[in-house]
C-alpha positions as CSV (number, residue, x, y, z in Angstrom):
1,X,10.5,-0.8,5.9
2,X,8.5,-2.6,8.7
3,X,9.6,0.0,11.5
4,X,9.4,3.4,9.1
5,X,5.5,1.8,8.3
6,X,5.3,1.3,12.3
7,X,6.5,4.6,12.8
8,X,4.6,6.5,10.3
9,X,1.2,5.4,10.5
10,X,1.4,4.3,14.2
11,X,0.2,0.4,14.4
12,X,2.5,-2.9,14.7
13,X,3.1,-4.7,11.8
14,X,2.6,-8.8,12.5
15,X,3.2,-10.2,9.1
16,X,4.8,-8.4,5.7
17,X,4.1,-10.7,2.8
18,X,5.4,-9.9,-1.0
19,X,2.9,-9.8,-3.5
20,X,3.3,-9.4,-7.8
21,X,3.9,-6.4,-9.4
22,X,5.5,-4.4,-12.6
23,X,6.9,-1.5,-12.2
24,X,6.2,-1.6,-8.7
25,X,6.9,-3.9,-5.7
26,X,3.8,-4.7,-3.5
27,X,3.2,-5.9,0.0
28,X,0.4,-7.2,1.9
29,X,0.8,-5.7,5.3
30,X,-1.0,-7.1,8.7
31,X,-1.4,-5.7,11.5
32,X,-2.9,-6.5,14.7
33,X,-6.3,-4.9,13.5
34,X,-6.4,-4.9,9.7
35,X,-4.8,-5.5,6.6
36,X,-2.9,-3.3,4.3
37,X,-1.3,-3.0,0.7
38,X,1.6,-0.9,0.8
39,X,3.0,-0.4,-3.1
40,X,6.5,1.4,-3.3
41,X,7.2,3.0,-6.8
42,X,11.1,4.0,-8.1
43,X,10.8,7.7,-8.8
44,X,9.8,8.9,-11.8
45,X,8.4,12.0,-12.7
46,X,6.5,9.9,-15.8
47,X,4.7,7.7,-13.0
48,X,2.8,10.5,-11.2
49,X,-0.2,10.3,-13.1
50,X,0.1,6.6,-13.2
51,X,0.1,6.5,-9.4
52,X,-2.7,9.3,-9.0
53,X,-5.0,7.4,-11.1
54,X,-4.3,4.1,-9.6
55,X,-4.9,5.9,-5.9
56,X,-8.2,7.1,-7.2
57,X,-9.5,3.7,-8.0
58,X,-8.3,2.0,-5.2
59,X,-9.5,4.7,-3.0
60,X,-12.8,4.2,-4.8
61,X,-12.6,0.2,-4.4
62,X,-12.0,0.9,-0.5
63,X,-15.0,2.6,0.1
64,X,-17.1,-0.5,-2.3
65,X,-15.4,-3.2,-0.3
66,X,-13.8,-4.3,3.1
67,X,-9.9,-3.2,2.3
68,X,-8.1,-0.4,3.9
69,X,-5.4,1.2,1.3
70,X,-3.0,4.0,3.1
């Protein structure tokens, strides 16, 4: 997971740490110059709207507060 995160969004990963969840699992990602939650879902087509929704409020909470979501 570390080197496809590396990979995709082009910074090195320092420290992966696994955080709680249901029906997802949860990491805390850091990085050399931030810090990231990176949430990985099982597909399911009944999810979607689950995850759109929680994207909008986390995008929301980003832009309230010092986190970076991805």
């Amino acid at each position: 997971m570390n080197s496809l995160l590396e990979k995709v969004f082009s910074f090195q990963i320092i420290e992966t740490k696994q955080l709680n969840g249901y029906e997802n699992e949860n990491y805390l990602i850091k990085t050399v110059d931030n810090q990231y939650i990176f949430k990985k879902y099982p597909y399911s087509e009944d999810l979607k709207s689950l995850i759109r929704a929680e994207n909008k409020v986390l995008l929301f909470l980003s832009k309230k507060v010092s986190i970076s979501i991805f």
